[in-house]
Structure formats: C-alpha cells, structure tokens
Gaussian input, Z-matrix of N, CA and C with variables (Angstrom, degrees):
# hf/3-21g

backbone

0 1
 N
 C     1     B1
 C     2     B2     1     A1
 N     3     B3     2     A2     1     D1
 C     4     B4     3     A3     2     D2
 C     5     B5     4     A4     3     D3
 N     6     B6     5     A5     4     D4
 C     7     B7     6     A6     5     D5
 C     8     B8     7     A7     6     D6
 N     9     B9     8     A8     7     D7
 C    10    B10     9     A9     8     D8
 C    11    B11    10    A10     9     D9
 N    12    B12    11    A11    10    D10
 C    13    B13    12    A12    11    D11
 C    14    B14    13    A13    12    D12
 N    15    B15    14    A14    13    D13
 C    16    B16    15    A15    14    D14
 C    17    B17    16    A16    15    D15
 N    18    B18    17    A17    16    D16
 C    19    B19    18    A18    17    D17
 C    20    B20    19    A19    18    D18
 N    21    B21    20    A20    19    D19
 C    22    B22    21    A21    20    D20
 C    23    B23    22    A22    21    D21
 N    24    B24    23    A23    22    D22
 C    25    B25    24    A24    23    D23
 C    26    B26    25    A25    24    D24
 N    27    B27    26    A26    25    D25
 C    28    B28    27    A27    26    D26
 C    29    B29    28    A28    27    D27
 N    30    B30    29    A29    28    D28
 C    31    B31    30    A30    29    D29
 C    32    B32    31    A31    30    D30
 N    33    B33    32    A32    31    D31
 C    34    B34    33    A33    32    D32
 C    35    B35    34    A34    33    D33
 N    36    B36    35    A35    34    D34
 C    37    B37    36    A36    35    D35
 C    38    B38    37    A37    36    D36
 N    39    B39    38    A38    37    D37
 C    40    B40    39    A39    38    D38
 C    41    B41    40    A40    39    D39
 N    42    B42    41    A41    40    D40
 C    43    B43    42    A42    41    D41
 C    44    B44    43    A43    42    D42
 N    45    B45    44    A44    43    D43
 C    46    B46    45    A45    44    D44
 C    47    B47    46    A46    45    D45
 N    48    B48    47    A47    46    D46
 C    49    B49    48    A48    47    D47
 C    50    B50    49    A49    48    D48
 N    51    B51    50    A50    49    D49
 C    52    B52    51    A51    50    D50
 C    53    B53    52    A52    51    D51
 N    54    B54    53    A53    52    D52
 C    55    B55    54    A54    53    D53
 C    56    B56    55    A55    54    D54
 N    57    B57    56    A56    55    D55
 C    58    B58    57    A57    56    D56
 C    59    B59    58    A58    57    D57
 N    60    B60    59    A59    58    D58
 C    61    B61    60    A60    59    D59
 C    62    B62    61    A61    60    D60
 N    63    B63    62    A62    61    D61
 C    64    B64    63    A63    62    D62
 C    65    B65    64    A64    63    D63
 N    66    B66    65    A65    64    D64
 C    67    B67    66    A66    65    D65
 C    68    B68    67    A67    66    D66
 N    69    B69    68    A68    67    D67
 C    70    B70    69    A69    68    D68
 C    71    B71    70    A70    69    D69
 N    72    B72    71    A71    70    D70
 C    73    B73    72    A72    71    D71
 C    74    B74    73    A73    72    D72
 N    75    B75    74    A74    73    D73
 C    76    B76    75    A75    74    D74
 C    77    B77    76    A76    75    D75
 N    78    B78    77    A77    76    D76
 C    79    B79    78    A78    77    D77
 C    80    B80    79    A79    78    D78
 N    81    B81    80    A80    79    D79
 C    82    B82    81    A81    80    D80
 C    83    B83    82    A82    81    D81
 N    84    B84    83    A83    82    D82
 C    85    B85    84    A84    83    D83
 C    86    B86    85    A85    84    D84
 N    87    B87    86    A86    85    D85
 C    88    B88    87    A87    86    D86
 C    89    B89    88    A88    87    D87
 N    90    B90    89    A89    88    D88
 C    91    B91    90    A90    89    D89
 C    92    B92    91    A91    90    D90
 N    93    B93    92    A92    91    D91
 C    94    B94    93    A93    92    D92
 C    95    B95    94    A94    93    D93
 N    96    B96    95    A95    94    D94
 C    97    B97    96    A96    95    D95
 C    98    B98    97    A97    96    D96
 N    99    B99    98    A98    97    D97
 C   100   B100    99    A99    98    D98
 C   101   B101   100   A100    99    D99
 N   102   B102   101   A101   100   D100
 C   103   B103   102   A102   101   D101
 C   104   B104   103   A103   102   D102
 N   105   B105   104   A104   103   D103
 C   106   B106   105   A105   104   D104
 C   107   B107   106   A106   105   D105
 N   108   B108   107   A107   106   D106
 C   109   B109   108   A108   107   D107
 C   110   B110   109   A109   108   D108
 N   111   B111   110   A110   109   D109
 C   112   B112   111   A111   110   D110
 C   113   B113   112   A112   111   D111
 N   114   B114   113   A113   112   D112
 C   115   B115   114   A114   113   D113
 C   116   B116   115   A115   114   D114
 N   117   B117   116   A116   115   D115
 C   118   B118   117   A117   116   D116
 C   119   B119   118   A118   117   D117
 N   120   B120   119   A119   118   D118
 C   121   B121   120   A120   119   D119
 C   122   B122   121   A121   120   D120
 N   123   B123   122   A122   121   D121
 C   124   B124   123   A123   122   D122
 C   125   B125   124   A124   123   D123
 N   126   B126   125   A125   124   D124
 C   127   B127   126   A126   125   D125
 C   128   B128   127   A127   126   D126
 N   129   B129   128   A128   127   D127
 C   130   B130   129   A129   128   D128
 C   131   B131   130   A130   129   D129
 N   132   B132   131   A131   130   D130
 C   133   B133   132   A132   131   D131
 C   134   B134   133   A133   132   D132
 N   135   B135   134   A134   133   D133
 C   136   B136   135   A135   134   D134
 C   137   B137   136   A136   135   D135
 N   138   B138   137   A137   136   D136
 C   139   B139   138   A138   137   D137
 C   140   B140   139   A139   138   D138
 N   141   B141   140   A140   139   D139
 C   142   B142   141   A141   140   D140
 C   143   B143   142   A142   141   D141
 N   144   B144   143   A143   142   D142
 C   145   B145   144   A144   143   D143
 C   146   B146   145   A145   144   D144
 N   147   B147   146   A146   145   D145
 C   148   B148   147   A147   146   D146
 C   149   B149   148   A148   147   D147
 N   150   B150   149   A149   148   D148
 C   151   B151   150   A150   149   D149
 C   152   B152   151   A151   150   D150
 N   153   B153   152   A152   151   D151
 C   154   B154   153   A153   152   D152
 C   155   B155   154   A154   153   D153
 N   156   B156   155   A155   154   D154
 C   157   B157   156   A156   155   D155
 C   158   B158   157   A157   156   D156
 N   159   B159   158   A158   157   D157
 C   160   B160   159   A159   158   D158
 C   161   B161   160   A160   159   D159
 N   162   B162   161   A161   160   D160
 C   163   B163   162   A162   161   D161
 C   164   B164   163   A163   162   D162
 N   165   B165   164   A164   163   D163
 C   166   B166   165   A165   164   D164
 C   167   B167   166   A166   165   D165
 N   168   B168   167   A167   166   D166
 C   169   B169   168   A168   167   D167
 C   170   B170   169   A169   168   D168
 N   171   B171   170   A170   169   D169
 C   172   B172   171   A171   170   D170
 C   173   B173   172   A172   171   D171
 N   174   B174   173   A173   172   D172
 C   175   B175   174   A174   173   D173
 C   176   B176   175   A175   174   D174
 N   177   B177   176   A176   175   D175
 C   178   B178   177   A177   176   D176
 C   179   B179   178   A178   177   D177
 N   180   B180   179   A179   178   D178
 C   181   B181   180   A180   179   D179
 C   182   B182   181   A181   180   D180
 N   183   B183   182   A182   181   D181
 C   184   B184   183   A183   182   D182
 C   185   B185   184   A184   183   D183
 N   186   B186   185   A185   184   D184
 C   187   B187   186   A186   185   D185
 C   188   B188   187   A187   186   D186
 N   189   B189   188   A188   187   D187
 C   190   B190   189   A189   188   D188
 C   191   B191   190   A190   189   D189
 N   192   B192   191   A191   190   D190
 C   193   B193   192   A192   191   D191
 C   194   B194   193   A193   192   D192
 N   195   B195   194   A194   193   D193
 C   196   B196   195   A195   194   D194
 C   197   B197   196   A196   195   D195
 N   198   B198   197   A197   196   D196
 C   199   B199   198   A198   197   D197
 C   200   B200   199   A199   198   D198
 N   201   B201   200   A200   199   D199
 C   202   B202   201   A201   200   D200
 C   203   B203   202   A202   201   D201
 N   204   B204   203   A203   202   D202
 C   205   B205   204   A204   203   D203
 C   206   B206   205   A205   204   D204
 N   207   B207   206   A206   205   D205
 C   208   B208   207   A207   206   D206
 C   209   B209   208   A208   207   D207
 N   210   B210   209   A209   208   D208
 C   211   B211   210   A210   209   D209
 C   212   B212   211   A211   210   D210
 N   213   B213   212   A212   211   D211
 C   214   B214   213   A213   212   D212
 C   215   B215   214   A214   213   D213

   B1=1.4505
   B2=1.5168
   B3=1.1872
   B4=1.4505
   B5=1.0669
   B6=1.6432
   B7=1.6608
   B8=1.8149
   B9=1.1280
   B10=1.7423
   B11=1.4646
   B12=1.0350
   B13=1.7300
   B14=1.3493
   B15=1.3039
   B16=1.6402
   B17=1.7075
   B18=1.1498
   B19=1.3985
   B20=1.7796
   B21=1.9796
   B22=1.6472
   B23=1.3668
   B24=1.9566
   B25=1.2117
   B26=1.4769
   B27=1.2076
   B28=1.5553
   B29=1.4507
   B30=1.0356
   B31=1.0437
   B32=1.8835
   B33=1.1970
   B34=0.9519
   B35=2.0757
   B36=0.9859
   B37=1.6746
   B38=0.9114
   B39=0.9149
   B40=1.5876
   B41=1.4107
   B42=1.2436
   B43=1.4613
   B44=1.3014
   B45=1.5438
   B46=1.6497
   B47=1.3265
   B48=1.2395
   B49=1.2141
   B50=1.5143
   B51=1.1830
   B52=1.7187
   B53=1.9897
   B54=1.1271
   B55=1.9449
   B56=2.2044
   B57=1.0142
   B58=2.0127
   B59=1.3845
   B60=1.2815
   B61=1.5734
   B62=1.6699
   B63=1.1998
   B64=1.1375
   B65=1.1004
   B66=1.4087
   B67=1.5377
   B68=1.4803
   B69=1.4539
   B70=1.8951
   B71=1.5129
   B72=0.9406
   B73=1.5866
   B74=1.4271
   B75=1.2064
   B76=1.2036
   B77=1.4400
   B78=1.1403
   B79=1.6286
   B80=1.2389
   B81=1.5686
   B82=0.5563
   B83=1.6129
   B84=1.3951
   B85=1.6480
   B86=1.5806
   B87=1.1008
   B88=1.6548
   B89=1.7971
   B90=1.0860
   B91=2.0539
   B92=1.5427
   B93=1.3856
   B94=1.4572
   B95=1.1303
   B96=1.7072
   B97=1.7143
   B98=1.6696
   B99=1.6460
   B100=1.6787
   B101=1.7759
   B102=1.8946
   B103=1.8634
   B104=1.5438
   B105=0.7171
   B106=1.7033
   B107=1.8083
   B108=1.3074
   B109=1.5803
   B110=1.9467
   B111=1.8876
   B112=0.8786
   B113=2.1147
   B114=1.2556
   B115=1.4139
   B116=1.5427
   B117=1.1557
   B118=1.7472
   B119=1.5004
   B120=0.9272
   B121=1.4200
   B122=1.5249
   B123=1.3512
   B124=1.7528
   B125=1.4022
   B126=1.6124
   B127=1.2768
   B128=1.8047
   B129=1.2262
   B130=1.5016
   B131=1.7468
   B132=1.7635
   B133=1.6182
   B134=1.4431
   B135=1.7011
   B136=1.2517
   B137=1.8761
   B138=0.9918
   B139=1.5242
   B140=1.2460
   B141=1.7640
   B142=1.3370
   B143=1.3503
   B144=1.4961
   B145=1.7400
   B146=1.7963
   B147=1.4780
   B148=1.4493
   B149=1.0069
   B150=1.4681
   B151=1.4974
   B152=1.5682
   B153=1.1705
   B154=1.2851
   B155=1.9177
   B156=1.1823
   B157=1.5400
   B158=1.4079
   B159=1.5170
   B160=1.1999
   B161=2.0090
   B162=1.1765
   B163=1.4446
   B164=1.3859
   B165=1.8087
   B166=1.0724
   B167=2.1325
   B168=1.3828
   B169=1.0305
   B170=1.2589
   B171=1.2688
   B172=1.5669
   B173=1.8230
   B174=1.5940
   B175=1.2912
   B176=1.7990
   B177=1.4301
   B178=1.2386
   B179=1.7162
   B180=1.5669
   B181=1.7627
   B182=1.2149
   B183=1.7160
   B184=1.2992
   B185=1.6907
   B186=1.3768
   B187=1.8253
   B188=1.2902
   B189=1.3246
   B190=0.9653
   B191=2.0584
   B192=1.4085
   B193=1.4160
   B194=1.4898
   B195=1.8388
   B196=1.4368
   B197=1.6683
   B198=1.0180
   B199=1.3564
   B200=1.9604
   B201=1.0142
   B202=1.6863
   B203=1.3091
   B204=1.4487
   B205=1.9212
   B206=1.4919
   B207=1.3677
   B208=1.1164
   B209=2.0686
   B210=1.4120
   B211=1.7840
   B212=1.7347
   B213=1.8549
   B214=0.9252
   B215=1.7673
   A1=108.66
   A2=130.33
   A3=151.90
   A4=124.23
   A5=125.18
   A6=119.88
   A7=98.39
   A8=96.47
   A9=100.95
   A10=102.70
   A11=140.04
   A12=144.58
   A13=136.15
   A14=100.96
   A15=104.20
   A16=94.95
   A17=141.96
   A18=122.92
   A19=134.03
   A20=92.37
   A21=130.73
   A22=101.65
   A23=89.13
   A24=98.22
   A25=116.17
   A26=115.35
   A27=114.29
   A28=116.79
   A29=127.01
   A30=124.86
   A31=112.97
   A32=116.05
   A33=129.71
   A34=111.39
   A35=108.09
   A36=137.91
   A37=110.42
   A38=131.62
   A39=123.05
   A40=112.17
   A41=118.87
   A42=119.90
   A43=126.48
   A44=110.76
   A45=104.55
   A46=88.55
   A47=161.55
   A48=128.83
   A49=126.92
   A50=99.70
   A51=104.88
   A52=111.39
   A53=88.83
   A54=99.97
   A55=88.03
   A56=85.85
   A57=83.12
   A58=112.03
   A59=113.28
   A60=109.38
   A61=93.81
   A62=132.45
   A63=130.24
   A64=131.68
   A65=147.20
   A66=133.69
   A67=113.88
   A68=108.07
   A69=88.43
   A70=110.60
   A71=109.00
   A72=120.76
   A73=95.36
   A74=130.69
   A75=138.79
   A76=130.07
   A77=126.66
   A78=115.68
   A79=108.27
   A80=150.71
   A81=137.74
   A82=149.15
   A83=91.14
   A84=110.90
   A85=110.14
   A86=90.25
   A87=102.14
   A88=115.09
   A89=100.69
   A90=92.85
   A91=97.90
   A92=137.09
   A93=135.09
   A94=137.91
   A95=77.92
   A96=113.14
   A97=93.69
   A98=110.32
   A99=104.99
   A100=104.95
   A101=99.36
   A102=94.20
   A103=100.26
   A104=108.69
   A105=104.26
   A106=119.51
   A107=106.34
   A108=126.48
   A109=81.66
   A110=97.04
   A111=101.02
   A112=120.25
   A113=105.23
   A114=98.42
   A115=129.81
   A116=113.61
   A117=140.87
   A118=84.11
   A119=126.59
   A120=124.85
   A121=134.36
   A122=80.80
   A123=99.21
   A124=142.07
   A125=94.97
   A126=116.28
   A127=110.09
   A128=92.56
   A129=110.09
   A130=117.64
   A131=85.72
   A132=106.44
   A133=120.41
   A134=113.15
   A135=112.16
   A136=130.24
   A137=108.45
   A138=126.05
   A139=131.41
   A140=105.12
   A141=109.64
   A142=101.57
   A143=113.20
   A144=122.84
   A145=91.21
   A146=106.79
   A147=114.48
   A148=122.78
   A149=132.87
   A150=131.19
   A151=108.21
   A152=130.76
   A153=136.23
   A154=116.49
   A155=103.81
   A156=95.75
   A157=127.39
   A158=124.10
   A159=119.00
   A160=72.96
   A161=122.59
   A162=134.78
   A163=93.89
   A164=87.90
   A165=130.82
   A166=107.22
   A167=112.42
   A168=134.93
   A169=133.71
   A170=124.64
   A171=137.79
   A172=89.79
   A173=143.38
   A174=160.06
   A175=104.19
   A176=98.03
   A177=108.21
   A178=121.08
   A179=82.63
   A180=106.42
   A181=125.41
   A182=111.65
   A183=120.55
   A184=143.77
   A185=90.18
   A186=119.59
   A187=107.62
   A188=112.54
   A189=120.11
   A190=139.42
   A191=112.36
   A192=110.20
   A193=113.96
   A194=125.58
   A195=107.88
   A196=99.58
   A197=127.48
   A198=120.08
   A199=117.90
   A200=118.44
   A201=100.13
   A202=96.59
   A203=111.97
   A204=123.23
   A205=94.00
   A206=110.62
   A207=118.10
   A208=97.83
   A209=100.28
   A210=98.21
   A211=100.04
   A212=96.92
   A213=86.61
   A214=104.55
   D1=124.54
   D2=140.56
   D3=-41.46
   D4=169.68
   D5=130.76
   D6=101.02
   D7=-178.83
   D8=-161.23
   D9=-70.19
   D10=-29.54
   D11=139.91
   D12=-24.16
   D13=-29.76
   D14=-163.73
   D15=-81.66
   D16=-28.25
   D17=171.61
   D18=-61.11
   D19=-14.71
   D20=158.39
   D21=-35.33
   D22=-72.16
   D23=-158.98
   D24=-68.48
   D25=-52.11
   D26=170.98
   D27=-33.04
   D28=-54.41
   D29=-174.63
   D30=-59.13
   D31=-49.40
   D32=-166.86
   D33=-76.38
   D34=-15.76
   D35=153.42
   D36=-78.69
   D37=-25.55
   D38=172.80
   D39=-89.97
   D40=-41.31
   D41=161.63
   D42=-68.75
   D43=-8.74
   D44=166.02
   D45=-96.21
   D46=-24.44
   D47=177.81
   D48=-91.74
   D49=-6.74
   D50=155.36
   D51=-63.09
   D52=-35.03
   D53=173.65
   D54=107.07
   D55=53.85
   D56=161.99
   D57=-107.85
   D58=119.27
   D59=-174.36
   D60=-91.30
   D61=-17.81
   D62=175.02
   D63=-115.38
   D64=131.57
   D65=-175.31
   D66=-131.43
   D67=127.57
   D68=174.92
   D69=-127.94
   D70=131.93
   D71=-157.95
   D72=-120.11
   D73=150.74
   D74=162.02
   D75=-93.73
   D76=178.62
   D77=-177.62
   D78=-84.20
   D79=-16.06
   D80=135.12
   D81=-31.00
   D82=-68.91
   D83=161.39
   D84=-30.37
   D85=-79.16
   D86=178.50
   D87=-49.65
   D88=-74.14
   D89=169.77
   D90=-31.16
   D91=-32.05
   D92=172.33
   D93=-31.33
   D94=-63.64
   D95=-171.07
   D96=-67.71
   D97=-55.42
   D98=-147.78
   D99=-114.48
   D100=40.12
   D101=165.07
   D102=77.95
   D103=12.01
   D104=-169.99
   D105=93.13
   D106=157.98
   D107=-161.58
   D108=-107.98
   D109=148.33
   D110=170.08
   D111=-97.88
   D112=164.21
   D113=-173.59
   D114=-53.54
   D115=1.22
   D116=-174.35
   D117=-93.68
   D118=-60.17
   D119=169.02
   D120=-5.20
   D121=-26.22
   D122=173.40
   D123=-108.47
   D124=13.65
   D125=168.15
   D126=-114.33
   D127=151.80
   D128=-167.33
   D129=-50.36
   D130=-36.10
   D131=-179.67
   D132=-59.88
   D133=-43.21
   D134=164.19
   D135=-39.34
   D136=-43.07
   D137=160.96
   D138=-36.79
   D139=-33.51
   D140=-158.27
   D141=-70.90
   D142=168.60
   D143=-175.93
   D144=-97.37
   D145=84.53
   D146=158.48
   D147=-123.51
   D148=-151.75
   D149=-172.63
   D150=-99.50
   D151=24.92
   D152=170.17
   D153=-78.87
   D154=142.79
   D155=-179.45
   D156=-40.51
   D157=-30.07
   D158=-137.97
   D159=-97.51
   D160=-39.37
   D161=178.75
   D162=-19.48
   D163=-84.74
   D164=-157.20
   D165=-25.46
   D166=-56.49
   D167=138.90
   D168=6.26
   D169=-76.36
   D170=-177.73
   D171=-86.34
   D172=-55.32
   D173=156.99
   D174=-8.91
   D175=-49.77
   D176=-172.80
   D177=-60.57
   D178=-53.37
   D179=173.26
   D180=-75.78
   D181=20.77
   D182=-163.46
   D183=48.64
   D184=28.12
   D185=178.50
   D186=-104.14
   D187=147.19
   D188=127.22
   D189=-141.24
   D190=-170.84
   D191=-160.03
   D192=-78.68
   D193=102.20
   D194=-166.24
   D195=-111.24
   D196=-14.49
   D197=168.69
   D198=-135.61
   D199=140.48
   D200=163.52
   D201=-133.58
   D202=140.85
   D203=-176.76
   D204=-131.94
   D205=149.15
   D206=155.36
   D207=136.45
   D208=-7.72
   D209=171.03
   D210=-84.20
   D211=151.31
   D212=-174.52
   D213=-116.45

C-alpha cells in the first residue's frame, strides 16, 4: 500500500507484530503519522471500517475501527 496512508499502515504493522491486538492512537498522533487528517475527519462516518482509503489503511494491518471518542 502507497499514498498518504501508508505511514497508518506502517505503523499499525508494526504493532501487530509486536503482538498488539489493540491500538489507541489519538487524532493527533495519527494527523502525525499521515501530514495531517482531512476536515471530514470530524465526523464519526469517516472512521467507519469501509472501502475508503483511510479504511483501507488500518484493514491492511489487520485492524480494524472499534471505538472513536473525542466528538463532542
């Protein structure tokens, strides 16, 4: 995988091969990893485990999205 994601994914490969069945990253962190989060970003929907890039991403690294906190 390529593209403004793939540092997602790396990261998130790396934590499955440490053996983390769980990861919690913040919005920050992540805007970190990938240059910044886009402004859709701030809806819940963006999150979801679908066929969208940012999905695609965590999907790759064998994750997926079970909670997001921080909307208010």
């Amino acid at each position: 995988m390529s593209g403004k994601y793939h540092p997602l994914t790396a990261a998130l490969s790396a934590a499955s091969a440490r053996g983390q069945q769980d990861v919690e990253l913040d919005f920050d962190a992540i805007a970190n990893l990938v240059a910044g989060l886009p402004s859709s970003a701030d809806l819940r929907q963006w999150w979801a485990n679908t066929d969208h890039p940012q999905a695609r991403a965590w999907h790759a690294a064998g994750y997926r999205v079970q909670q997001v906190s921080g909307y208010a």
